[in-house]
py3Dmol code that shows the C-alpha trace and the ligand (Angstrom):
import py3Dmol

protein = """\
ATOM      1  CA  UNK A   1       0.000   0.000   0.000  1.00  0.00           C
ATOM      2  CA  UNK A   2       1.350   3.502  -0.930  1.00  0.00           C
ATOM      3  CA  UNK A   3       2.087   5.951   1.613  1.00  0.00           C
ATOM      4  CA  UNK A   4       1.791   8.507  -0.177  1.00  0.00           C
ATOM      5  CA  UNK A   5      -0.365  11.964   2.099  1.00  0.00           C
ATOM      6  CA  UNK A   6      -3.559  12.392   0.358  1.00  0.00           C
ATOM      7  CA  UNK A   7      -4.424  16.111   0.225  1.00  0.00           C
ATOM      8  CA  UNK A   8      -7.078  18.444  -0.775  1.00  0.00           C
ATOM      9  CA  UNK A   9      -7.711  21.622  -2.862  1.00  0.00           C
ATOM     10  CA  UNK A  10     -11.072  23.510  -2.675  1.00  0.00           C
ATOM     11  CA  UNK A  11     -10.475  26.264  -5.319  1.00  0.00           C
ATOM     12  CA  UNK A  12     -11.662  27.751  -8.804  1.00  0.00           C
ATOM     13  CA  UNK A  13     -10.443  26.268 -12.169  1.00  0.00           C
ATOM     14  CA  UNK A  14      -7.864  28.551 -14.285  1.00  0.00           C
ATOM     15  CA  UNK A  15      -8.247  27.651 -17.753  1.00  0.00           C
ATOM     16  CA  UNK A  16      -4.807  29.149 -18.467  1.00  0.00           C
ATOM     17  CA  UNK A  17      -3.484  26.564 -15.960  1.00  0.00           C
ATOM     18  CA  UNK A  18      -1.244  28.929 -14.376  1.00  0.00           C
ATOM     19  CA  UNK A  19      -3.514  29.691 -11.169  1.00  0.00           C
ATOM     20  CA  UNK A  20      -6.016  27.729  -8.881  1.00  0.00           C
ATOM     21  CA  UNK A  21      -6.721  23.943  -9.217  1.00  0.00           C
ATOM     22  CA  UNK A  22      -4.398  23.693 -12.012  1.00  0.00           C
ATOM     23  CA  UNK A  23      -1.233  25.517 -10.004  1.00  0.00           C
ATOM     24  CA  UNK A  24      -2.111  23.451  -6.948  1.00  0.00           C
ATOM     25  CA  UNK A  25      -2.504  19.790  -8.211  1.00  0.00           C
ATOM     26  CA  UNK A  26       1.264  20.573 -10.032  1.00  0.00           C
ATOM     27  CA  UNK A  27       2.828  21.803  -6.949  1.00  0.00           C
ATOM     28  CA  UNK A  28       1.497  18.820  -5.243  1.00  0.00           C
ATOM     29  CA  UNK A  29       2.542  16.497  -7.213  1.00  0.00           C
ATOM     30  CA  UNK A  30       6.242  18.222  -7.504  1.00  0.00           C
ATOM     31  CA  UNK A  31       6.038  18.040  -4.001  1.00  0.00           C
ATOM     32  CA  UNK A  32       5.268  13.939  -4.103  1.00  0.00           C
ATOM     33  CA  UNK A  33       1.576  14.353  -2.413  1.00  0.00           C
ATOM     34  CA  UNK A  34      -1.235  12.777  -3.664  1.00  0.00           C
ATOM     35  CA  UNK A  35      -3.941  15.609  -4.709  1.00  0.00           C
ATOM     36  CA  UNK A  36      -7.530  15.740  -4.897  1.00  0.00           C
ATOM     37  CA  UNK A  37      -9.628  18.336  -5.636  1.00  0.00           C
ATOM     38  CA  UNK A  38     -13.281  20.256  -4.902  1.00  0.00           C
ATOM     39  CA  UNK A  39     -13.597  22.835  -7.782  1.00  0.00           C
ATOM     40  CA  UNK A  40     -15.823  25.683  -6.386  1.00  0.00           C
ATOM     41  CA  UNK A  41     -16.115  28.092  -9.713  1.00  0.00           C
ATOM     42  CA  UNK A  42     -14.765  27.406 -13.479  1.00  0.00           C
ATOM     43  CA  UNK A  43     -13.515  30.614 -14.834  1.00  0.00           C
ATOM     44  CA  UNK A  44     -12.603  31.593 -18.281  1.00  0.00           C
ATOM     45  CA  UNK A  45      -9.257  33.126 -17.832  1.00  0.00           C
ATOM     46  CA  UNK A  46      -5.781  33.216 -19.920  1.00  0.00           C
ATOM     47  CA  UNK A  47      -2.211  34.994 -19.338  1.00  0.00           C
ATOM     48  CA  UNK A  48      -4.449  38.146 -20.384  1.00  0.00           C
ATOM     49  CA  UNK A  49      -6.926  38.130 -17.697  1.00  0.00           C
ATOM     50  CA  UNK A  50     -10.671  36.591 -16.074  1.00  0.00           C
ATOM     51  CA  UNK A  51     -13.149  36.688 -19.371  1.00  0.00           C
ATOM     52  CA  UNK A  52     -15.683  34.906 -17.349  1.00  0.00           C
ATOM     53  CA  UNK A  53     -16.629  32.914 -13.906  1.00  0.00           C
ATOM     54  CA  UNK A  54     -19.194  30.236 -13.162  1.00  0.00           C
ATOM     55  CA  UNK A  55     -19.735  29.486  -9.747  1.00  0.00           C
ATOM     56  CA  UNK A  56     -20.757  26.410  -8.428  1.00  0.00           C
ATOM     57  CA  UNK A  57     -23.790  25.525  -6.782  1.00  0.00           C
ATOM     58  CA  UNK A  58     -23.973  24.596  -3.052  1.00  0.00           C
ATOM     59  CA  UNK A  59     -24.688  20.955  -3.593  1.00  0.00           C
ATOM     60  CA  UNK A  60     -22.151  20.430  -6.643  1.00  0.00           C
ATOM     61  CA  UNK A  61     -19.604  22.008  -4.140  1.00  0.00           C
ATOM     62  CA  UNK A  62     -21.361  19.575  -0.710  1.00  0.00           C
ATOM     63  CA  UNK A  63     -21.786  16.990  -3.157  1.00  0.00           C
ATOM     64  CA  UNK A  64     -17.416  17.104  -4.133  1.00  0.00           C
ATOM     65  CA  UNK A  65     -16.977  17.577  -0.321  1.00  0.00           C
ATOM     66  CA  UNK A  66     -18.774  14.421   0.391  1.00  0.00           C
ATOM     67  CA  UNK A  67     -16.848  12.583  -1.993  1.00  0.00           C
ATOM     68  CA  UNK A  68     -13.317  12.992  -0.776  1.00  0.00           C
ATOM     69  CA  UNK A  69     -14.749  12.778   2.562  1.00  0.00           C
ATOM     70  CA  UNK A  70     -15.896   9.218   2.881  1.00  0.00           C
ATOM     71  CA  UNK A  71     -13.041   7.611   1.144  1.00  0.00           C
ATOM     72  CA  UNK A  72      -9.383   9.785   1.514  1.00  0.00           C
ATOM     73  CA  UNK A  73      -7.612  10.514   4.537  1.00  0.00           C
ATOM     74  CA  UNK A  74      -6.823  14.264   4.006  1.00  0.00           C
ATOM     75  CA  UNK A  75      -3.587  15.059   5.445  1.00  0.00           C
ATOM     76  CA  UNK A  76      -3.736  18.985   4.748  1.00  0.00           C
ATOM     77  CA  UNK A  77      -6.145  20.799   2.915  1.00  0.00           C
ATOM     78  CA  UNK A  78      -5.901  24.361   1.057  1.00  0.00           C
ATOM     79  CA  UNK A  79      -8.500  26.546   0.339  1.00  0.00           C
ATOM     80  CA  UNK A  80      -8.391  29.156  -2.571  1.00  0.00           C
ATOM     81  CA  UNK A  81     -10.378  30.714  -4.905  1.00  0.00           C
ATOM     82  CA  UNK A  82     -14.094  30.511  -2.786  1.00  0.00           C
ATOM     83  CA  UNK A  83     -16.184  32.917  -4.448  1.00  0.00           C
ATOM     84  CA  UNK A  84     -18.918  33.572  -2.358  1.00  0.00           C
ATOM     85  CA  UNK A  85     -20.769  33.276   0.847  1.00  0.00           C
ATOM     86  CA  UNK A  86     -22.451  29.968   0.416  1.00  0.00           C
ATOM     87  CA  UNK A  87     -19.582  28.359  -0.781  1.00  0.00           C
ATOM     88  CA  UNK A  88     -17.677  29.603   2.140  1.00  0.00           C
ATOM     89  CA  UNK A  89     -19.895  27.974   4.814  1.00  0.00           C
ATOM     90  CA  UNK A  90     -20.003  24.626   2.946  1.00  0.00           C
ATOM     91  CA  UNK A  91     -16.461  24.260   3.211  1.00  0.00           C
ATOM     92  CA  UNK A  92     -16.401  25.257   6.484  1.00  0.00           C
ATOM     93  CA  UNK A  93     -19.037  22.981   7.582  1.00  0.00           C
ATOM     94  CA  UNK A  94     -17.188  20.080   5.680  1.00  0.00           C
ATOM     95  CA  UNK A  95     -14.141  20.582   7.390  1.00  0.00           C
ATOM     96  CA  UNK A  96     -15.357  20.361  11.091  1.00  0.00           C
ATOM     97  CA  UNK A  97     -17.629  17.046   9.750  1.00  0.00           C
ATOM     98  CA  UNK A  98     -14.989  15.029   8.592  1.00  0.00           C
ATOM     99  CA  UNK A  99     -12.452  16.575  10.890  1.00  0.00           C
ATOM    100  CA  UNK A 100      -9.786  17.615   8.575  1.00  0.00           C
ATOM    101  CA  UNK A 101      -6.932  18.692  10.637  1.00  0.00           C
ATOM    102  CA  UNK A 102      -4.490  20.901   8.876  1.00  0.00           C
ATOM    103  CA  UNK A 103      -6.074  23.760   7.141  1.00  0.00           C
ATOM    104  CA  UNK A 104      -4.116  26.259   4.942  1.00  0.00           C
ATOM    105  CA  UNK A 105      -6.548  28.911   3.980  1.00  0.00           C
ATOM    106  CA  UNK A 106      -5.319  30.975   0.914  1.00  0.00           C
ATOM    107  CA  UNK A 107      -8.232  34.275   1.202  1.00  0.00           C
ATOM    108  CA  UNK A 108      -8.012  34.703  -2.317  1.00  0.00           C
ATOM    109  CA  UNK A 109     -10.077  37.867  -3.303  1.00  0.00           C
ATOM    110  CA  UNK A 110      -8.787  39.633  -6.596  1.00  0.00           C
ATOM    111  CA  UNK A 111      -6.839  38.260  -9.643  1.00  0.00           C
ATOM    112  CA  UNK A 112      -4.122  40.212 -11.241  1.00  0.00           C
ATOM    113  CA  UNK A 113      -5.916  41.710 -13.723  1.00  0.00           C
ATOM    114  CA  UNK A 114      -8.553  43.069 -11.301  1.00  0.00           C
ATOM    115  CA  UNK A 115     -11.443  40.590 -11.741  1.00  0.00           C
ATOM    116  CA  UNK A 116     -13.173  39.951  -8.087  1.00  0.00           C
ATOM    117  CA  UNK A 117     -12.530  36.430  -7.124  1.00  0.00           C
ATOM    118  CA  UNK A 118     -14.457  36.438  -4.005  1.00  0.00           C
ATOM    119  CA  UNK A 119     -17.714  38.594  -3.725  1.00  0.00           C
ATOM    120  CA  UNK A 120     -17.319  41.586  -1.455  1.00  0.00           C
ATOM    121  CA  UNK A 121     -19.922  40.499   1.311  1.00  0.00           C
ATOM    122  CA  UNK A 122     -18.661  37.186   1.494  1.00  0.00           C
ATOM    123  CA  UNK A 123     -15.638  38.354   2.944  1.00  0.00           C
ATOM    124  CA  UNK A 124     -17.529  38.596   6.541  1.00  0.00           C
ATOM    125  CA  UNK A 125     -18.579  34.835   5.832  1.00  0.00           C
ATOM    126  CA  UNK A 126     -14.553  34.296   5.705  1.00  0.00           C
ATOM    127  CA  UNK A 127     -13.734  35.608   8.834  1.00  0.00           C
ATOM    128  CA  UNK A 128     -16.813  33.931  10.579  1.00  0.00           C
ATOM    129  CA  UNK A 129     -16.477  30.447   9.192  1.00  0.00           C
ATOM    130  CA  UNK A 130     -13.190  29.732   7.527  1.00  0.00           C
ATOM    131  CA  UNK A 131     -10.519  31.548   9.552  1.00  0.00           C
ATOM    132  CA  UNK A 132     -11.329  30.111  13.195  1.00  0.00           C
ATOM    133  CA  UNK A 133     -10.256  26.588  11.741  1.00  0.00           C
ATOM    134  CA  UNK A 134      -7.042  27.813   9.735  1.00  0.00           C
ATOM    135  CA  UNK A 135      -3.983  26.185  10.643  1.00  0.00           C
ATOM    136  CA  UNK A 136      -2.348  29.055   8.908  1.00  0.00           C
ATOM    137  CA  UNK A 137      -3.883  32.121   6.221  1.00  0.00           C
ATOM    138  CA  UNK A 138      -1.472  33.158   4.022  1.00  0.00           C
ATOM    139  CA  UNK A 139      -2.797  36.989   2.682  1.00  0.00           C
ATOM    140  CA  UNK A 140      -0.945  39.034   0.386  1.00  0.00           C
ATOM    141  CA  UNK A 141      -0.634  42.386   1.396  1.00  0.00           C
ATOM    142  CA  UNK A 142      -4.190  43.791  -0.168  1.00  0.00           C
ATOM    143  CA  UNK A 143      -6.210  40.696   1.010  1.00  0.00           C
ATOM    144  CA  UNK A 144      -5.166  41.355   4.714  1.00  0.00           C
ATOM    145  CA  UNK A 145      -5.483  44.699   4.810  1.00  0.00           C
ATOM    146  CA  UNK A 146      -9.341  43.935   3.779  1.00  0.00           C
ATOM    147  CA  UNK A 147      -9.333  40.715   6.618  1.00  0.00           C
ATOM    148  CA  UNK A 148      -8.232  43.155   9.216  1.00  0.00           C
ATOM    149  CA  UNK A 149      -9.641  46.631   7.930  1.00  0.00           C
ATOM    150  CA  UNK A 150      -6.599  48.733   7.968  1.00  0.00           C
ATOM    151  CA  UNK A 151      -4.164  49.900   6.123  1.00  0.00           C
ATOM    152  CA  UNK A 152      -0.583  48.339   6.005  1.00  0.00           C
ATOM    153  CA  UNK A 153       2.755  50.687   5.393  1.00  0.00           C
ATOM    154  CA  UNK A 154       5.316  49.942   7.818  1.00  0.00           C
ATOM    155  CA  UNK A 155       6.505  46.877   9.856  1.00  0.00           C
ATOM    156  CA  UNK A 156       4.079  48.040  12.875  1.00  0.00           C
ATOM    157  CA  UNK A 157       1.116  48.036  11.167  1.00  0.00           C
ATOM    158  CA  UNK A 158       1.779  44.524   9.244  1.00  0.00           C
ATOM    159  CA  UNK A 159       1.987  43.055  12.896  1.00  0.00           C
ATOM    160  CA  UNK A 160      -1.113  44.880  13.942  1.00  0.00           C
ATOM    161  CA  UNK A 161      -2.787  43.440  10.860  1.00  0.00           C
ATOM    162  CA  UNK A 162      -1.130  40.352  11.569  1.00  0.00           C
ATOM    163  CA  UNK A 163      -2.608  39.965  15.220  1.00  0.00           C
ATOM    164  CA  UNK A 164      -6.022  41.229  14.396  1.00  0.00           C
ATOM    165  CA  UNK A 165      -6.249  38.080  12.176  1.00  0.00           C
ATOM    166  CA  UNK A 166      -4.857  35.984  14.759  1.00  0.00           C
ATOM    167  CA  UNK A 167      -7.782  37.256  16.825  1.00  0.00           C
ATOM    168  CA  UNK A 168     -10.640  35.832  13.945  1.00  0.00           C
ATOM    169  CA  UNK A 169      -9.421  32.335  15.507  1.00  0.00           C
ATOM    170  CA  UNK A 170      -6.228  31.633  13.437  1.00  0.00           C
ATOM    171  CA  UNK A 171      -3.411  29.942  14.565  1.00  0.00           C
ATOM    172  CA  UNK A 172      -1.065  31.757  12.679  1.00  0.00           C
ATOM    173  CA  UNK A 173      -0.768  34.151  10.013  1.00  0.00           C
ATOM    174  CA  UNK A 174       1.417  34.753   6.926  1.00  0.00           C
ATOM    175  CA  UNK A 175       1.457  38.059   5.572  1.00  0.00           C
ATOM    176  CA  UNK A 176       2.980  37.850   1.801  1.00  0.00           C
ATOM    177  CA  UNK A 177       5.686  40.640   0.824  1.00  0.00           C
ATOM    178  CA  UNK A 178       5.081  40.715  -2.699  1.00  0.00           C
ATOM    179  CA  UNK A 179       3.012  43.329  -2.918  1.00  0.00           C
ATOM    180  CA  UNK A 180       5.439  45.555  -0.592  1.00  0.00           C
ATOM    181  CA  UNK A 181       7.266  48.720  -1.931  1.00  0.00           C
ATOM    182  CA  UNK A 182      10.651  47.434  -1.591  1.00  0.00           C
ATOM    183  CA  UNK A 183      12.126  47.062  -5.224  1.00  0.00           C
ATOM    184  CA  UNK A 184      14.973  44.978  -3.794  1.00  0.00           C
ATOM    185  CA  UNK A 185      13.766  42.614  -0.812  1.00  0.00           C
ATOM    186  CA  UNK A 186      10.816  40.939  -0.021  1.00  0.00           C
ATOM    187  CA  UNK A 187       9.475  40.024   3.536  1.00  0.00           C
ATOM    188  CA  UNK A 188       7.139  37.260   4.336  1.00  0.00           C
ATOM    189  CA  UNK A 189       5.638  37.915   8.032  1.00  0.00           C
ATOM    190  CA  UNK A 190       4.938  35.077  10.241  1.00  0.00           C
ATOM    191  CA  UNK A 191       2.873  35.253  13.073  1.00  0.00           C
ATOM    192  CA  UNK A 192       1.270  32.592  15.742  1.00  0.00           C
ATOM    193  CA  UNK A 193      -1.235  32.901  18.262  1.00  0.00           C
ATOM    194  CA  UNK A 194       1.591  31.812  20.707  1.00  0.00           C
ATOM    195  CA  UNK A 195       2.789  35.305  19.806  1.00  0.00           C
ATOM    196  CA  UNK A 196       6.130  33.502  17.787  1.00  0.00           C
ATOM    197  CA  UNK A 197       6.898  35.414  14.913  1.00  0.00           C
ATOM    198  CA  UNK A 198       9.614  35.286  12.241  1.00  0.00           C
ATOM    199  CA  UNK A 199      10.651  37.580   9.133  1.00  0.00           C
ATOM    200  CA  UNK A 200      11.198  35.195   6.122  1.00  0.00           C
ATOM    201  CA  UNK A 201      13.736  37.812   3.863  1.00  0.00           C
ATOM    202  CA  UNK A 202      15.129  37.496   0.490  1.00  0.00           C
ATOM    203  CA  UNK A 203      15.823  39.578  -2.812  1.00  0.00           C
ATOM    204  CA  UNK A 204      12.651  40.217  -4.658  1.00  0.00           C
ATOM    205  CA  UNK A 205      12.690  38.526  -8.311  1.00  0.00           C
ATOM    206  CA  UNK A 206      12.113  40.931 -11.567  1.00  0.00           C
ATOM    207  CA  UNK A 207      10.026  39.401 -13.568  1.00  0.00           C
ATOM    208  CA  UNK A 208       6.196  39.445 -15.280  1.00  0.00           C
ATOM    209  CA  UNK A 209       6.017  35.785 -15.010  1.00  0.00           C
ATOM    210  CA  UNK A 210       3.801  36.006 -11.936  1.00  0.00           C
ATOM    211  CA  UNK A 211       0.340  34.317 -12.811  1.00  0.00           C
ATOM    212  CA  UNK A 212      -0.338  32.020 -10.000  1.00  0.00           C
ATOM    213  CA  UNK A 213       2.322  33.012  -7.366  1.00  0.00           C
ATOM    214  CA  UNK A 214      -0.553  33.049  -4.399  1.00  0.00           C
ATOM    215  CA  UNK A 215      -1.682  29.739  -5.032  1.00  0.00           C
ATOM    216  CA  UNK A 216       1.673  27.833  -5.677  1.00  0.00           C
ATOM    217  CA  UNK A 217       2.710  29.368  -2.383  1.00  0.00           C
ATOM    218  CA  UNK A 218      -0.238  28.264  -0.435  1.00  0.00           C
ATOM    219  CA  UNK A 219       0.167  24.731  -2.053  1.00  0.00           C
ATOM    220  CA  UNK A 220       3.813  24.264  -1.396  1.00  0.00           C
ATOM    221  CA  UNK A 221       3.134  25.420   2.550  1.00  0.00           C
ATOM    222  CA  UNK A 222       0.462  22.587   2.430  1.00  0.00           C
ATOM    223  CA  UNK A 223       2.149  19.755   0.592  1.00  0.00           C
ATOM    224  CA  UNK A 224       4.909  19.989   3.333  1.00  0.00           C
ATOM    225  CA  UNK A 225       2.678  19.944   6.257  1.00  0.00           C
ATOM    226  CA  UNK A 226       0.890  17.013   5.067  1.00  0.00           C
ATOM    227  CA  UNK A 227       4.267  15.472   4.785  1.00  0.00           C
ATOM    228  CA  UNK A 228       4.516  15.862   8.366  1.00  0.00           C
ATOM    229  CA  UNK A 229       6.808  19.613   8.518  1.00  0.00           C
ATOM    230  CA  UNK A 230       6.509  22.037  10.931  1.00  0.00           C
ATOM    231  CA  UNK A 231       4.801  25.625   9.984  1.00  0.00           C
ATOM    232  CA  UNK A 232       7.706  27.228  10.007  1.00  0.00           C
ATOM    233  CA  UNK A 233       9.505  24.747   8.001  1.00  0.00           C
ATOM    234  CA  UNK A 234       6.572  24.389   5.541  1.00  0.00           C
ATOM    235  CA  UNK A 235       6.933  28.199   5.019  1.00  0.00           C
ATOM    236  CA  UNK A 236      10.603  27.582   4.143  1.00  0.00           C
ATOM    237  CA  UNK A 237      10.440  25.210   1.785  1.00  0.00           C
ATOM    238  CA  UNK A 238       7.265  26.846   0.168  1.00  0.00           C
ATOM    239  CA  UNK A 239       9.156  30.089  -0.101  1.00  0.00           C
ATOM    240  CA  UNK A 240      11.925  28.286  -1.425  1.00  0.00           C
ATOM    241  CA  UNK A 241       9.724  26.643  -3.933  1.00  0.00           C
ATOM    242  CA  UNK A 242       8.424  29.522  -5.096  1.00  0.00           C
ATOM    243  CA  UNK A 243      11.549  31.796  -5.761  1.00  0.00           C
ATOM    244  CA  UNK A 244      12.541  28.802  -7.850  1.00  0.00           C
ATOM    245  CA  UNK A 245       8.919  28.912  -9.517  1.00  0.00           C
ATOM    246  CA  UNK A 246       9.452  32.467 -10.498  1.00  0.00           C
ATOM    247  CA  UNK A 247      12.808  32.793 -11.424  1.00  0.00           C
ATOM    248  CA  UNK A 248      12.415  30.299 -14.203  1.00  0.00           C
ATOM    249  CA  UNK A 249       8.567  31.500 -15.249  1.00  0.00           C
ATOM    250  CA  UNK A 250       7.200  30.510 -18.141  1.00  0.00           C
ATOM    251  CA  UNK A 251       6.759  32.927 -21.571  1.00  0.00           C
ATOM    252  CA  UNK A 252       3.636  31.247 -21.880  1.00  0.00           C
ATOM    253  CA  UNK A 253       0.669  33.665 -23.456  1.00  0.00           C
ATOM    254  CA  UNK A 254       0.657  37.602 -24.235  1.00  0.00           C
ATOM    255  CA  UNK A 255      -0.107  38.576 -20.765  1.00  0.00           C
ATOM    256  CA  UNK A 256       1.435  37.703 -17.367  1.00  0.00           C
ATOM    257  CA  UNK A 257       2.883  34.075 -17.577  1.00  0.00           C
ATOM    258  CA  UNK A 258       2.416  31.607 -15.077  1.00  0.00           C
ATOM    259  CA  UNK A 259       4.855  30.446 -12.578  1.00  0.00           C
ATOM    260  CA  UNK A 260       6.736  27.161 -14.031  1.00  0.00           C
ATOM    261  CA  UNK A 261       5.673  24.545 -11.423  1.00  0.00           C
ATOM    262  CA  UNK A 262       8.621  22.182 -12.175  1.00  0.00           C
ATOM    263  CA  UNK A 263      11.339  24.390 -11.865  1.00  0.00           C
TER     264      UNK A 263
END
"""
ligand_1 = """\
16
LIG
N -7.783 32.375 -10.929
C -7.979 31.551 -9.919
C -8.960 30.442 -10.091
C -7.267 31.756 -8.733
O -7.472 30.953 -7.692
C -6.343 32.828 -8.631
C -5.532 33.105 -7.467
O -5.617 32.663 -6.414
C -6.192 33.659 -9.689
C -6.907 33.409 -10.824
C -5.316 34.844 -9.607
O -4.062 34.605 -9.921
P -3.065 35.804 -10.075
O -3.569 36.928 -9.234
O -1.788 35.251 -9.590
O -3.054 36.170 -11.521
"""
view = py3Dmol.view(width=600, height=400)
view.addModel(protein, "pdb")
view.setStyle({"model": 0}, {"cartoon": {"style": "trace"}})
view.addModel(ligand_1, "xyz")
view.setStyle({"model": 1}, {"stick": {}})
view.zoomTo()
view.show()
């Protein structure tokens, strides 16, 4: 019998391939973890940008849920692109039924190109259902500024954003750098409830090959956990994976190209 850790996306399709399921299931199977997969939304989308998006219904999205749940043994999940409300509280009522343990939740809310990923009220249903079972929520700079309702421009207010989502019921928190002003260095910001924190550093990588850097991230940090890492380890190795990811992107399309998954 294979050992291999079963482990779970609940996200929206990219049609390019560069972003949500697609990005995932390839960094988890770089990664050597076995992946299976909810899709909440199919959207029409290329290097270019999000023509189109076509939720799922609550029971196509219960009915996926149900699925994995009575037959895998989901060693981490990730949660990305979630759309709206309903969606949101299926997922969250999921998770506490079959008891998944480790939960990486990736509050994905706009794409690149500016399409809205997540509807604006549901982001209230996020912080109610989703974030007091996360393991870890990895925001970019934007998303947690909207999680936590302030505005981040210095090292102070990144840990006051940092702690206010802490206080939704997180165990820990990982603020992204890549949306920081820096043009040289980029800063991931770790927090735990336990109050540990740690500054993950390194030189920011100049490129437009970018499509799908949010989700690969969020993947990585899961694939490892399931695997049995630490968070802080599992932030390491995703980071790592990820500055390898972008440094050799792909010139796929006219538009931004995707992170190359096998790099
Ligand atoms: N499309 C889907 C389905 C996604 O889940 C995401 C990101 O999480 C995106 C698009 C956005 O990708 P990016 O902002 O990296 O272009």
């Amino acid at each position: 019998m294979s050992a291999i850790p079963q482990v779970l996306t609940i996200a929206g399709s990219d049609s390019g391939g560069g972003a949500g399921i697609q990005a995932d299931i390839k960094t988890f199977q770089e990664l050597g973890v076995y992946s299976t997969s909810v899709i909440t939304a199919v959207t029409s989308q290329n290097t270019l940008g999000v023509n189109a998006i076509y939720p799922m219904g609550r029971e196509a999205v219960q009915s996926q849920l149900q699925a994995i749940g009575e037959d895998f043994q989901i060693a981490a999940l990730k949660t990305g692109m979630l759309f709206n409300a309903e969606i949101i509280e299926e997922t969250a009522y999921n998770i506490n039924r079959f008891e998944w343990g480790i939960i990486v939740v990736d509050p994905v809310m706009i794409a690149k190109g500016g399409a809205h990923l997540l509807r604006q009220e549901a982001v209230a249903a996020l912080k109610q259902h989703l974030l007091p079972l996360a393991t870890v929520v990895t925001p970019n700079i934007p998303e947690a500024e909207v999680l936590c309702g302030m505005a981040i421009d210095d090292a102070m207010t990144r840990r006051k954003a940092a702690e206010k989502i802490i206080s939704y019921g997180a165990e820990s928190v990982v603020i992204k750098g890549g949306h920081g002003k820096d043009p040289y260095v980029t800063e991931d910001f770790y927090l735990h409830q336990s109050g540990e924190c740690l500054l993950f550093r390194s030189a920011r990588i100049d490129t437009t090959e970018t499509h799908g850097t949010g989700c690969t991230f969020a993947a990585a940090l899961t694939a490892e956990m399931a695997k049995g890492a630490g968070i802080k380890e599992a932030i390491y190795v995703a980071k790592r994976f990820i500055q390898a990811a972008l440094t050799d992107g792909l010139h796929i399309g006219a538009g931004h190209g995707p992170t190359n998954h096998a790099a």
